[in-house]
N, C-alpha and C positions, 0 to 999 in steps of 0.2 A: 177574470182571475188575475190576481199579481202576479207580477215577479216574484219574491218570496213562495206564494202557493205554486207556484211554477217548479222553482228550484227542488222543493219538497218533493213534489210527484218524481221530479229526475232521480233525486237521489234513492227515493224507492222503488224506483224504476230497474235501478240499475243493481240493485240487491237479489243477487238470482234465487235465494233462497224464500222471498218472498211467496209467491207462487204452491212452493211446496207447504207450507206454513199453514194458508190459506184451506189448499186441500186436507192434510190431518185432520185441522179444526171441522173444518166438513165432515171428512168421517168419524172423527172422537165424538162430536156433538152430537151428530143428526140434524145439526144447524144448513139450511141449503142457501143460506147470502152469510157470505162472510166478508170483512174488507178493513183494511187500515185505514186511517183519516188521522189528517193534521186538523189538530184544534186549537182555534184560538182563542181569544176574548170574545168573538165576535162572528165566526163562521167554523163549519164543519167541514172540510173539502177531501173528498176521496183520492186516495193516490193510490191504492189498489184493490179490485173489488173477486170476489168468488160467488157469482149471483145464479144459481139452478132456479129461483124464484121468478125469473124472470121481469125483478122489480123495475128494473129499464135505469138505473142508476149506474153513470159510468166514470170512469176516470175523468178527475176535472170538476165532477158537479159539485156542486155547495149548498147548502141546507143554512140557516140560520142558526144558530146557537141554540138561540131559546127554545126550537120545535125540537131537540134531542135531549138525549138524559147525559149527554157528555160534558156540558157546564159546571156539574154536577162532579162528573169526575173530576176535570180540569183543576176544580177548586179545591177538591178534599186529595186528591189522585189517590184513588181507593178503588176498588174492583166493584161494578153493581153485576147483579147474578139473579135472573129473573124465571122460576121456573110454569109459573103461570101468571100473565099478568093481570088476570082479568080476577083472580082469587088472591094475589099479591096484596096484602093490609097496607104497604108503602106507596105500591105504585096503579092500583085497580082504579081509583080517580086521577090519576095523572095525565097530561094532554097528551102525550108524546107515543101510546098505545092506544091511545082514541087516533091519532091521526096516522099514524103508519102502523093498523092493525098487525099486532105479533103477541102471540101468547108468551113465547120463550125467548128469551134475553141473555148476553152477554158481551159485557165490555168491562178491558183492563188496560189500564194506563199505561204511554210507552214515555219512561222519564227518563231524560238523560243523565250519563253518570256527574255533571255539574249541580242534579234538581230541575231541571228546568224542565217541564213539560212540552211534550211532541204534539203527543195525541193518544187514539185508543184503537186499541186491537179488537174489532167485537163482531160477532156473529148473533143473527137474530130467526126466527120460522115461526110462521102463525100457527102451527100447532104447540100444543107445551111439550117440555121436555126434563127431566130429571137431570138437571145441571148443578143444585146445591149438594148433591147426597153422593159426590163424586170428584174424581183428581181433575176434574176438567178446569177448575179453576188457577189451582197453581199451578199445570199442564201451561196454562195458556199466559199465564205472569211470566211464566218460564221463556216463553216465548217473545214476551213484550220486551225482558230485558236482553235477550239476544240480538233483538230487531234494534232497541237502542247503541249498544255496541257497533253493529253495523252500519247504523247512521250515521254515528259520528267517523267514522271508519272512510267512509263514502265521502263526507261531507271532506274531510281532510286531506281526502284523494283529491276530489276537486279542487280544492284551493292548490295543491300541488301542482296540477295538471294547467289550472289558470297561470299558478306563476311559470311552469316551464314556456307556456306560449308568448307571456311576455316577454321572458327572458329571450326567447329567441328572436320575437320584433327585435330586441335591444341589440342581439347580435347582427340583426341583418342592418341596423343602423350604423352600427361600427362596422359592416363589411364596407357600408357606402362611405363613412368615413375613410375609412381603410384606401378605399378606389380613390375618390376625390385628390387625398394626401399623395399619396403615389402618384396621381395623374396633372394632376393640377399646380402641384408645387414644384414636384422634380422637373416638368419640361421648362418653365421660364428660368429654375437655377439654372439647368442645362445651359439654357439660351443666355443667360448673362454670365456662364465661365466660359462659354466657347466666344464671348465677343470679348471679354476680357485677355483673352489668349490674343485672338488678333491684334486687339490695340496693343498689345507688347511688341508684335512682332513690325510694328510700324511706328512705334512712339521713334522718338530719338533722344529728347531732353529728358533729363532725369526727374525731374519734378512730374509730368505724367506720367513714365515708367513706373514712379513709385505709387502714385493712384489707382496705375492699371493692376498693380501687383497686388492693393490692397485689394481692389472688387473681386479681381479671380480668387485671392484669398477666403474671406467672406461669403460668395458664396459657395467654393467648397465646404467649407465650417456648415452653413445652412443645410446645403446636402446630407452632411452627413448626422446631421441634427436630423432630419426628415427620415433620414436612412433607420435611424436608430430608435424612430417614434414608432416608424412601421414595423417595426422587431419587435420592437415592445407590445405593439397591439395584436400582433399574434398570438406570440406568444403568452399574453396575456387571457386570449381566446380560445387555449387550450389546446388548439389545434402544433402548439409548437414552430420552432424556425423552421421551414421548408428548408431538406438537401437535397444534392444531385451526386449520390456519393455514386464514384466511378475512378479507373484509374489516374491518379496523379503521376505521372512521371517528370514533372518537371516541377512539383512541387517545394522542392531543394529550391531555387531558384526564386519562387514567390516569394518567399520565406526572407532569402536574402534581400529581396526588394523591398519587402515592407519594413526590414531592419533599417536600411540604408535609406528611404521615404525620411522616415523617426529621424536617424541619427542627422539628415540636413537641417530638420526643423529645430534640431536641438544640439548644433556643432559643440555646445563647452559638456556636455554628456559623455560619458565613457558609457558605450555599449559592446562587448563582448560577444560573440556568438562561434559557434559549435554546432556545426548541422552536419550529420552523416548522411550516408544511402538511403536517400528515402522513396526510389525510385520503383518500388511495388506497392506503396501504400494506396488505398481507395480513402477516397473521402471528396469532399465538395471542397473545391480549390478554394473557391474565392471565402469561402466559410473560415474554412479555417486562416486563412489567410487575416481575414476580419479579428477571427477570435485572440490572432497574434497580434496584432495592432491596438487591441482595446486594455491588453495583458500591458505590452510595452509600454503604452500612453499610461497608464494607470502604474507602472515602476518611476517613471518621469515626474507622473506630478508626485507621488506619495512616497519614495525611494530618499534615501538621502541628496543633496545634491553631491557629492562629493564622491558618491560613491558608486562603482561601477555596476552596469545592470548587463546579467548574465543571460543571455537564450540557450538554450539545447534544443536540439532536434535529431533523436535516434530513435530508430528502432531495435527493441533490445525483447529477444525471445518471441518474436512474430507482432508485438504491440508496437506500436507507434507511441513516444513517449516527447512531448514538447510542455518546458521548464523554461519557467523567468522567473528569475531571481534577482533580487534588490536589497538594498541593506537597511529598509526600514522595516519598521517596526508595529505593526496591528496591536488596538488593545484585544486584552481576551476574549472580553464581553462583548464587541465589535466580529468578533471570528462568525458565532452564529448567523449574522445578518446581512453577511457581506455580500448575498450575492440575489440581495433580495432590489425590487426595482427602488430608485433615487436613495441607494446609500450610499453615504459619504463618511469617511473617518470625522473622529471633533478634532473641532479648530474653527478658529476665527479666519481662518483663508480664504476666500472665494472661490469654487472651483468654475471652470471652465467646461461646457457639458451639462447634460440631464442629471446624470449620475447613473444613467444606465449601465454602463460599457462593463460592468461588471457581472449583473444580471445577464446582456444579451450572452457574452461569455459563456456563461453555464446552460442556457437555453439553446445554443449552436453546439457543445459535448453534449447535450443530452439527445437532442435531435440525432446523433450519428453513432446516439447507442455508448456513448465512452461517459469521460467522469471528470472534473473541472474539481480540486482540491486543492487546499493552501495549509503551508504549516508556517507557521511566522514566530521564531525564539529572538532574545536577544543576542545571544552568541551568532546564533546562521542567518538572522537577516527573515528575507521575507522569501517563499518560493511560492508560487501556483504552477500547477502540474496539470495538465490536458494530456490521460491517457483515453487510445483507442484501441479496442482489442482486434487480434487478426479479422479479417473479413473471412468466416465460412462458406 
């Protein structure tokens, strides 16, 4: 038996209605073997049988084409309806009731709704039976076109069912990406900022100071490149950025760090800030802390230069409300996609980075339950807004 003849049996298999179908026809007819078969060009193969006859015919068997009258159907796919075959003017010299003795006959075509042929629905009993002079025939069409519905029904569950498992091979190969990137690349940056640290702390002539300066440079840049892949791959896995939201009470304080980080790397910058009480708020420190640094960095490159970039941090009416604002200028049509992975405003500029830092942004508000928004006019400049509501 094929694959293919294989497949078929499963998915009749797995048709609970079958069964029931089977038995009717048993009682509508008086027929005591009844059974589905896929047919081909070339073979008859049972994929489910109702045998009181005890013909010894089971799931799986196959018969040859030519020794049944279902070639017959295949080609015309027309209903044969046999009420004695032995007095039948069509079929009484026919091989097919010389060799599998039955008076009484029936088989109807199960066609797909594309045309394409399955196979036949049929019941047969060596006694005759009054099957032409009665609804047993479009009874049982009635049947064959239900049982097609279902196949393809089944058939399109299975390819579902196959793509979900590979879809999940693919995810557990991006968990192992996922492990490897994390494990494998952040311990040697590790290892080459913390010797880069040293050599600073033992250089003395300025020409290796400034070499030391650039490695430790680099690869923090690297990290945080690595930092921002793994966000990405998360996040892109549905699963969202992992928080540890709990209370912040020194959050105030982060907040001012990561401003004052930015404002060394970028001394001829005017950065502003405005941080109140924010000494009750819940949320994942270092999260948000991230999502202020990727807001900042992204006023910096994309802000005017000349122009000063504003931070807020208040909580106003139980919500936690943190606002950077810049004095450039988003096009319209750029507003919807801004915060989708590697977008970038146009321009012929290079940027610096994946293009994530905008993406990971909304993906660490959405993870903690809040909401990442931008309104950008020409009068007001440009603002994004990370509100978080009270924690109940």
């Amino acid at each position: 038996m094929g694959q293919t003849a294989a497949a078929d049996i499963s998915t009749i298999s797995r048709i609970t209605a079958v069964p029931a179908i089977l038995q009717v026809i048993r009682e509508l007819t008086g027929l005591r073997f009844a059974a589905v078969a896929r047919v081909t060009e070339d073979c008859w193969t049972v994929c489910a049988v109702f045998d009181q006859l005890d013909v010894g015919v089971q799931v799986g068997d196959e018969l040859e084409l030519v020794a049944t009258l279902c070639d017959e159907i295949r080609q015309g796919q027309h209903s044969v309806v046999i009420d004695k075959a032995s007095e039948d003017p069509l079929y009484r010299d026919h091989h097919t009731p010389r060799t599998y003795p039955f008076e009484s006959y029936i088989a109807v075509p199960i066609v797909r709704t594309d045309g394409r042929f399955f196979g036949t629905l049929c019941a047969l009993d060596p006694n005759p039976a009054p099957l032409k002079s009665s609804t047993i025939q479009s009874t049982m069409e009635s049947f064959a076109r239900m049982l097609a519905l279902q196949i393809e029904t089944e058939e399109n569950l299975q390819r579902t069912e196959a793509a979900l498992i590979e879809e999940r091979q693919t995810a557990e190969l991006r968990e192992q990406f996922i492990a490897v990137l994390g494990h494998d690349l952040r311990n040697p940056l590790f290892a080459i900022s913390a010797g880069a640290e040293m050599l600073l702390r033992k250089v003395s002539d300025p020409a290796n100071e400034q070499r030391a300066r650039h490695i430790l440079t680099s690869a923090r840049r690297a990290t945080k490149l690595v930092d921002d892949v793994l966000d990405f791959a998360r996040g892109s896995l549905g699963r969202g950025i992992p928080v540890n939201i709990e209370p912040c009470p020194d959050l105030a304080d982060a907040l001012r760090h990561v401003i004052s980080e930015i404002q060394s790397i970028h001394p001829k910058r005017i950065i502003q800030s405005s941080i109140g009480d924010l000494s009750n708020v819940h949320c994942d420190r270092e999260r948000v802390t991230q999502l202020l640094s990727n807001l900042v960095a992204n006023a910096v490159v994309h802000g005017t230069p000349d122009g000063p970039i504003e931070v807020s941090a208040q909580v106003k009416e139980g919500h936690f409300v943190l606002s950077i604002k810049n004095q450039g200028l988003i096009a319209e049509d750029a507003l919807p996609h801004l915060f989708q992975p590697y977008s970038r405003p146009a321009g012929g500029t290079p940027q610096v980075g994946l293009g994530l830092g905008l993406y990971i942004a909304s993906q660490i508000a959405q993870s903690h339950g809040g909401k990442l928004e931008v309104i950008s006019t020409e009068q007001q400049g440009t603002t994004f807004t990370f509100s978080l509501p009270p924690r109940i």
